[in-house]
C-alpha positions in Angstrom: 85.4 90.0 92.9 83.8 92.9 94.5 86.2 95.5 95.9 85.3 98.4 98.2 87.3 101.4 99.7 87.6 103.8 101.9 88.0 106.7 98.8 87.5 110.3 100.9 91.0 111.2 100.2 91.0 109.6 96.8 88.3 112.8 96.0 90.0 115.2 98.1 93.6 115.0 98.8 95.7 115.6 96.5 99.0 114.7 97.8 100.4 111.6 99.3 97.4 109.5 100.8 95.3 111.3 98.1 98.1 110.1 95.1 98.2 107.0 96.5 94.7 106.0 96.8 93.8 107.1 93.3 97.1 105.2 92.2 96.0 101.9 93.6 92.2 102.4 92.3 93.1 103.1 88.9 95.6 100.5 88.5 93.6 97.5 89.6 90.4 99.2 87.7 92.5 98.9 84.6 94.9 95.5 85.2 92.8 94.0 87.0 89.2 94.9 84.8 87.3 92.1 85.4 86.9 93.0 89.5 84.2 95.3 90.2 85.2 98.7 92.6 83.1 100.5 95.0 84.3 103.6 95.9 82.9 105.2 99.2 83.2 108.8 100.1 81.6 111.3 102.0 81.9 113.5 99.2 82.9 112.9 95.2 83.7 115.5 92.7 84.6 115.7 89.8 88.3 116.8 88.8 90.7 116.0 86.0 92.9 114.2 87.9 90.4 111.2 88.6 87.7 111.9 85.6 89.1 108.6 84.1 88.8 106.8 86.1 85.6 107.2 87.1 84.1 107.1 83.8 84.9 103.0 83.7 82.2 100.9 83.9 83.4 98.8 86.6 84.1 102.0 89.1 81.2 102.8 91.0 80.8 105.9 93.9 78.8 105.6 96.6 77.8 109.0 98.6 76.0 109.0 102.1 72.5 109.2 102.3 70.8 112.7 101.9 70.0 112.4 105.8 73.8 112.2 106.3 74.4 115.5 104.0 71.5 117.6 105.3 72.4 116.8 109.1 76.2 117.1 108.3 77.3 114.2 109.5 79.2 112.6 106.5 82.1 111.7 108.6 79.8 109.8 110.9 78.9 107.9 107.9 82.7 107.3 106.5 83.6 105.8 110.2 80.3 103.6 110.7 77.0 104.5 108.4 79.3 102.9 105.3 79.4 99.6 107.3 75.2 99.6 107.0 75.1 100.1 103.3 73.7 97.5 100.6 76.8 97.1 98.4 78.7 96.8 101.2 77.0 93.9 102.4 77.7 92.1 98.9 81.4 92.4 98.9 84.4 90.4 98.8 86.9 92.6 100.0 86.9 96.2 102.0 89.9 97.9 101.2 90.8 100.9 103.8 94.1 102.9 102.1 94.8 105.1 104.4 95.5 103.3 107.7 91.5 102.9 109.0 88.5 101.1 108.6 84.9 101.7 109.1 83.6 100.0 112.4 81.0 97.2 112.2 81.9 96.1 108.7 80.0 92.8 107.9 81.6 89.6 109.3 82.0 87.9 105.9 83.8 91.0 104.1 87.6 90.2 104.5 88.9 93.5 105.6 92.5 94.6 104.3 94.3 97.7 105.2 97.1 100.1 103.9 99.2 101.0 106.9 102.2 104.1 105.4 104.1 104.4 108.7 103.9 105.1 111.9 105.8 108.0 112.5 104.0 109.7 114.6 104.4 106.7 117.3 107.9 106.8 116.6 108.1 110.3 116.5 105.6 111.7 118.8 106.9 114.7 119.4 106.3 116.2 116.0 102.5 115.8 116.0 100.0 117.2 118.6 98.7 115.0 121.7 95.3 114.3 120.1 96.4 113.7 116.7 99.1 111.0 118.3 96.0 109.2 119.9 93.6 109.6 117.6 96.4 108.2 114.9 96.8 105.4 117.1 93.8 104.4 117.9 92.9 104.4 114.4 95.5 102.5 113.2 95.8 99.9 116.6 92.0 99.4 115.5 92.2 98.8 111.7 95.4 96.6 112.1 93.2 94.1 114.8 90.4 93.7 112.7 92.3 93.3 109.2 92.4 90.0 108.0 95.7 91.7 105.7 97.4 94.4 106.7 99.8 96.3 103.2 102.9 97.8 104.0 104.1 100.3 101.8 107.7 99.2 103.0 109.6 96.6 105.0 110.8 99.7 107.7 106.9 100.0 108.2 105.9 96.2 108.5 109.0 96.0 111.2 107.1 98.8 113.0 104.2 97.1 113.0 105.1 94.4 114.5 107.0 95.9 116.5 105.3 98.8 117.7 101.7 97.6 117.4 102.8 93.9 118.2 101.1 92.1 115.0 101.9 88.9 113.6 104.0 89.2 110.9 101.9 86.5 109.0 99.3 89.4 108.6 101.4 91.8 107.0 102.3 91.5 103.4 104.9 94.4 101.7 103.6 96.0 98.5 105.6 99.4 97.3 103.5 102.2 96.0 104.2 103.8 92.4 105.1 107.3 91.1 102.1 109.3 89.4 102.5 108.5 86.2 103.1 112.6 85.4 106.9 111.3 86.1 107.4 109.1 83.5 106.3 111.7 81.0 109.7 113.4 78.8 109.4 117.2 79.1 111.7 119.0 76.1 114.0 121.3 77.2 111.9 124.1 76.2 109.3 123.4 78.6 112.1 122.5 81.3 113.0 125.9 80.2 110.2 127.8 80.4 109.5 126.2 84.2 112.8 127.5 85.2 111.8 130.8 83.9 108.1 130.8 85.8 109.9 129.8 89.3 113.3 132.1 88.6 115.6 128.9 89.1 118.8 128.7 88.0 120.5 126.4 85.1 121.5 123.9 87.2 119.6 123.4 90.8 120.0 120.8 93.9 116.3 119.9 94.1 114.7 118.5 97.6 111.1 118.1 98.1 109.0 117.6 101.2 107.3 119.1 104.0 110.0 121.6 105.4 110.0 119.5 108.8 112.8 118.6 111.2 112.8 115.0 110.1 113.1 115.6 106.3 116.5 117.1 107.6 117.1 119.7 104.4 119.4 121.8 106.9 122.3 119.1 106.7 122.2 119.8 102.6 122.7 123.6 103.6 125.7 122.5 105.7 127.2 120.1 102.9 126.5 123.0 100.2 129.5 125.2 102.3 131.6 122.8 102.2 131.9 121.9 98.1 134.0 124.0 95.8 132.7 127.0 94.8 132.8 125.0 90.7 130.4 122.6 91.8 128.8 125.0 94.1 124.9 125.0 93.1 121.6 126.7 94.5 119.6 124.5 96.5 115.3 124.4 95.3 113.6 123.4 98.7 109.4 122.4 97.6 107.3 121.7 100.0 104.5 122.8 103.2 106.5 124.9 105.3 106.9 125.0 109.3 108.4 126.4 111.9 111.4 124.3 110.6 111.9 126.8 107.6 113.1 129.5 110.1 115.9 127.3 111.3 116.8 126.3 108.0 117.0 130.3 106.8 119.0 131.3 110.1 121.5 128.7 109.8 121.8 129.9 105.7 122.4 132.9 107.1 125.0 132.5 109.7 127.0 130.1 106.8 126.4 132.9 104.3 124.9 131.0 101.8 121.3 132.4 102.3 121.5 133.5 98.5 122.0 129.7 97.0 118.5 128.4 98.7 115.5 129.1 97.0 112.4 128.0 98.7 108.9 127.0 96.9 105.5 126.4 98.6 102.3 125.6 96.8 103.9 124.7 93.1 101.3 123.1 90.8 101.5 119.3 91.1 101.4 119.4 87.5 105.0 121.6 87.1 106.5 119.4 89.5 107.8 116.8 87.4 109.3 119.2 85.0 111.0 120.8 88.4 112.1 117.4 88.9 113.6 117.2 85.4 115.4 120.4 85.4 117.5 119.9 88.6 121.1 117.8 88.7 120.5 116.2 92.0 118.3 115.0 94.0 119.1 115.1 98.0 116.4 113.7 100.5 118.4 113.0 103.9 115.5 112.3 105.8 116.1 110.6 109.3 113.1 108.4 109.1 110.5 107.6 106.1 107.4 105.5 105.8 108.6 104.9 102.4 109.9 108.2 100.5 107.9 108.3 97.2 109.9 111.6 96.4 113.0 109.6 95.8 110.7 107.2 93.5 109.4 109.9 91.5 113.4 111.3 91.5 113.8 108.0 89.8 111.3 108.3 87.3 112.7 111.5 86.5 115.8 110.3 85.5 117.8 112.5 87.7 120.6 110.9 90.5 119.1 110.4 94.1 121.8 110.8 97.4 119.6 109.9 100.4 120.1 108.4 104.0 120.9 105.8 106.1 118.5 104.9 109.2 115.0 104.1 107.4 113.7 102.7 104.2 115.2 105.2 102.1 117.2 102.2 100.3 113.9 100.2 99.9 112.7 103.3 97.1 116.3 104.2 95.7 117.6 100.9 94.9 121.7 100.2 94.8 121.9 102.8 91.9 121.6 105.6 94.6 123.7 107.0 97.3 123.7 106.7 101.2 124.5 108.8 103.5 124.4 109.0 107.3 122.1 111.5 107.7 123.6 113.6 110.5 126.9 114.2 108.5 127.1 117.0 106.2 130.7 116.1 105.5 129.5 112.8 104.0 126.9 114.2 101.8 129.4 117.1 100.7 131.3 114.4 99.2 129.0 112.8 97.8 127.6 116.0 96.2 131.1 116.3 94.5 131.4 113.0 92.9 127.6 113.3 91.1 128.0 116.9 90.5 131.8 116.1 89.0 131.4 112.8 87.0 129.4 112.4 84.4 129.8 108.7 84.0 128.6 107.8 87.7 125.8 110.6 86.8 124.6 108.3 83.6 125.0 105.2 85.9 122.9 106.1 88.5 120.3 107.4 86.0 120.1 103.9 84.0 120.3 101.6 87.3 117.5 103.9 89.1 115.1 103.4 85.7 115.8 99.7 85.8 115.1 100.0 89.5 111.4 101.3 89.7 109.9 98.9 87.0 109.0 97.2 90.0 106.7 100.2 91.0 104.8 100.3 87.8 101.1 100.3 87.9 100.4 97.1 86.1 103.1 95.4 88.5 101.4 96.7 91.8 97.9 95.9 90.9 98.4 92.3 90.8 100.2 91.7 93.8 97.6 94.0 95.6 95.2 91.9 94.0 97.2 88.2 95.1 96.7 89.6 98.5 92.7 90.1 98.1 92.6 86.1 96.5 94.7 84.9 99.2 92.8 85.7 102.2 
């Protein structure tokens, strides 16, 4: 088969629609090698994150037209120019991974999509106006003319049909996978030395995502009062910071435990995983996820994951983690004492979540990815 995508973030993002669209490319490129991939961008670099990839002989990159790049209109050609191109015309399948698809794509291409979440429908008012109805257009759009439609979670193919209104016949559920930077073993020396580099402490509470309202790190601020001061332990917060941040350092303040929360911004996705290594726990009480690939590459990490209630938080932690009702710092308080005091439930959790994500290894993904191009 011939295999095209929509690969602009796959060259320049290097975070979650970025991760996942290089994750999915290399995968099938390598467990599925007999396929043949197309990747269209407006631009393609080179960068050591992806230079493997690229260098197999059944990847291909296709660039706009120098008319395109002189007039600077490269995004013109992503959204509709792509549709005209040769090799387009001579696949099987268009893939679009993040949530779009170029318009006018040829009638005999079957047309699949990659739809995260839609949280900006269900949560409006975190996003601005135009972004909401540019989103949804986008998304309204690529999910009509898909022949197959991926969620990266049940929670999101519920809000598709629900919230779009699409056939659940349409949708098939296939989970996205860690980088596989997590699944390395870093020795304690180099856990070490990252602790030195970013000043942490021995033992950390470790939460990572953008510093948002809904990734809700102010109820772990709130719990962190409330354990004994022998399990007390700093919190690390990673992630893009917003307005949010200021709440979260006020209400640190007025609890008196601005001292135990260390924040991070911009950290190297390549010491990340040894951050991840390092801490004791992992919290991520979000109120409403997509998926939550943090708790996945938690999971990888071999550290224990407490997360919440409400989304499809238990879809990436698996019965080996803990739930809590997100709004309840008491809960989560508790729960922080049993993991931080118990060794045994600290081992079990480890060993169930490891068993857990095989099912979001590479090799695994690629070929139900690829079922759903033969099935068409």
């Amino acid at each position: 088969m011939k295999i095209g995508f929509d690969a602009k973030r796959f060259f320049n993002n290097f975070t979650g629609l970025g991760n996942y669209s290089r994750f999915v490319i290399n995968a099938l490129s390598e467990f599925v090698a007999d396929d043949e991939y197309f990747l269209y961008s407006p631009k393609a670099k080179d960068h050591p994150e992806f230079a493997s990839i690229l260098k197999r002989q059944n990847v291909k990159v296709i660039t706009p037209p120098k008319a395109y790049t002189f007039s600077h209109t490269s995004s013109l050609w992503r959204s509709w120019g792509v549709s005209r191109e040769a090799t387009v015309k001579k696949l099987d399948v268009f893939h679009g991974l993040s949530q779009e698809l170029p318009v006018g794509l040829p009638t005999k291409v079957k047309k699949v999509v990659t739809v995260h979440d839609l949280i900006f429908i269900r949560y409006p008012e975190l996003y601005k106006k135009i972004d909401v109805a540019i989103y949804k257009a986008k998304v309204k759009a690529a999910c009509s003319k898909a022949d197959k439609i991926i969620a990266t979670s049940k929670q999101t193919a519920d809000d598709i049909i629900d919230l779009l209104k699409i056939h659940p016949s349409k949708i098939e559920v296939v989970y996205q996978g860690a980088h596989p930077n997590f699944k390395k073993c870093f020795s304690q020396e180099q856990i070490h030395s990252i602790k030195t580099k970013y000043n942490l402490p021995q033992q950390y509470i470790l939460n990572v995502g953008t510093i948002e309202e809904r990734k809700n790190a102010i109820v772990l601020v709130k719990a962190l009062t409330l354990l004994p001061k022998e399990l007390r332990k700093q919190i690390v917060i990673i992630g893009r910071p917003t307005n949010y941040k200021n709440k979260i350092v006020e209400e640190a303040k007025n609890l008196g435990v601005a001292e135990w929360i260390i924040f991070l911004h911009d950290v190297p996705f390549t010491d990340l995983p040894v951050i991840y290594q390092g801490a004791a726990v992992f919290v991520y009480p979000s109120f409403f996820e997509g998926f939550g690939i943090p708790i996945v590459e938690a999971l990888e990490s071999s550290v224990p994951v407490i997360s919440a209630l409400g989304s499809c938080l238990t879809e990436a932690g698996g019965p080996g983690s803990i739930y809590i009702h997100p709004d309840s710092e008491e809960e989560l308080a508790f729960q922080l004492r049993r993991v931080l005091g118990d060794v045994q439930l600290r081992t079990e959790m480890i060993t169930s979540g490891k068993k857990y994500v095989e099912q979001f290894e590479p090799k695994v993904i690629a070929k139900k990815i690829h079922f759903v191009y033969k099935t068409i």
